[in-house]
Structure formats: structure tokens, C-alpha cells
N, C-alpha and C positions, 0 to 999 in steps of 0.2 A: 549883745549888750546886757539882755534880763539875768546870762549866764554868770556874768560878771560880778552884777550886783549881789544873786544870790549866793555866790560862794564868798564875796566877800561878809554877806549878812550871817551865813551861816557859819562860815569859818571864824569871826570875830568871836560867834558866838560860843563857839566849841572851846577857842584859844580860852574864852574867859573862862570857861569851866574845869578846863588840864591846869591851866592856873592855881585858879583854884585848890584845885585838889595838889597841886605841887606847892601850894603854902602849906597846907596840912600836912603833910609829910617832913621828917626829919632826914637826911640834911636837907637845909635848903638849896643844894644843889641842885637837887631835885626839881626842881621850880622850874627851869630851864628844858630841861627836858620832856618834861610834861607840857611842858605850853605850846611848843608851836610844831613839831611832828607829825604827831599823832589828829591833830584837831585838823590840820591841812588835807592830812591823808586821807580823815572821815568825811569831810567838806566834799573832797574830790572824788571818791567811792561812792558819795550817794548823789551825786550829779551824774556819776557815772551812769548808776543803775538807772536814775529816771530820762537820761537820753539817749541811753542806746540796751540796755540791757544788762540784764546778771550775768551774762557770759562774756561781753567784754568787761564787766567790772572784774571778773574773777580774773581775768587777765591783767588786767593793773593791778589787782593786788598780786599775783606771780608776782610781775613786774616790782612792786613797791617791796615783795619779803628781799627777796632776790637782793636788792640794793640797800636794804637795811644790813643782811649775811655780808653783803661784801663791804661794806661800811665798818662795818666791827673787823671783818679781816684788816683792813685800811689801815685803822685806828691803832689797832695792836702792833701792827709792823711799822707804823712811824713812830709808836711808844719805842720799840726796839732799838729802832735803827738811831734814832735821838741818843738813849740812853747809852747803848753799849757802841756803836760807832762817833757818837758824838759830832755827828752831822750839823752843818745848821739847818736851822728850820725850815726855810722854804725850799732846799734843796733837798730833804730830806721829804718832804710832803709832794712834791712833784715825782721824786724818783717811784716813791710808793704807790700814786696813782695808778701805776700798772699793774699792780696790784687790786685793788681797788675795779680795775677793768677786766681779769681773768677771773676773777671769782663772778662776778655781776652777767657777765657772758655765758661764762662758763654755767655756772647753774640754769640760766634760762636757756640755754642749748640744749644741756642734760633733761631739765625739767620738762622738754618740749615746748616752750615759752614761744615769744615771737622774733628771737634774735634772729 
């Protein structure tokens, strides 16, 4: 339960800060992006570290690049497949998924990860 609390305490407090600095920033698209990824990710990396160690944290971070790389594959090929197949959207974002799960695999396989 203390686990909970603190990464909510921390995490709130990170989001407020990526926030932050994502209002600073031109576009305000940006805003989005900055706030709740990155601050989740840091909340959970340093939980990580102070209950099991740096070598599992360096393991979820594998884990966390790995899913961001196939994230952006994801993203790109349902940019594609919308645009030049003219798909609809939620069939178009499921079919990509598999996508999305050979990259994410895939590299933590290669990388030696824990797939």
C-alpha cells in the first residue's frame, strides 16, 4: 500500500513538473507529451531502483526504450495505413498492433531483454 501512495506522491509530482516545462515550450502540443510519459516512467524507475535494485531497473528501462521504439514504429504505420490505404481507424490501429508487438519483442529478444 506505502508503494502506492509513493508513486502516486511522486508521480503527481513529476507530471506537475513535465507539465510544466510542456507549457514552456512552443507548440503547445507539446504539453501532452511532456506530462504524463516520461514522469510515470521516472516515478516507476526510481521505485524500481529502491526495491529491488539497478539491475532490475536497468531492465525496465530495456523494457520501457524497447516499447517506446516500437511505439513510434506503431504510430508511423497507422499514420500510413490511414493516409494511403484509407482504412478506418479502429481497424486500421488493431491491424497495426502487430506491428507494434514484432518490434517490442523483437528488440528485447535481440537486445537480450527478458522476452
Amino acid at each position: 500500500m506505502t508503494e502506492y501512495i509513493v508513486r502516486f506522491l511522486v508521480g503527481g509530482a513529476v507530471v506537475s513538473a513535465f507539465a510544466m516545462l510542456g507549457d514552456l515550450l512552443r507548440p503547445k502540443s507539446f504539453a501532452g507529451l511532456f506530462a504524463a510519459a516520461p514522469s510515470v516512467a521516472l516515478a516507476t524507475l526510481g521505485i524500481a531502483v529502491y526495491q529491488h535494485g539497478p539491475g532490475y531497473a536497468t531492465l525496465q528501462t530495456h523494457a520501457m526504450i524497447a516499447g517506446a521504439i516500437a511505439l513510434a514504429a506503431y504510430s508511423v504505420v497507422v499514420c500510413h495505413v490511414l493516409v494511403r490505404a484509407r482504412m478506418r481507424a479502429l481497424l486500421a490501429t488493431v491491424l497495426s498492433l502487430a506491428i507494434w508487438l514484432i518490434v517490442a519483442f523483437g528488440l528485447l529478444t535481440f537486445a537480450g531483454g527478458q522476452a
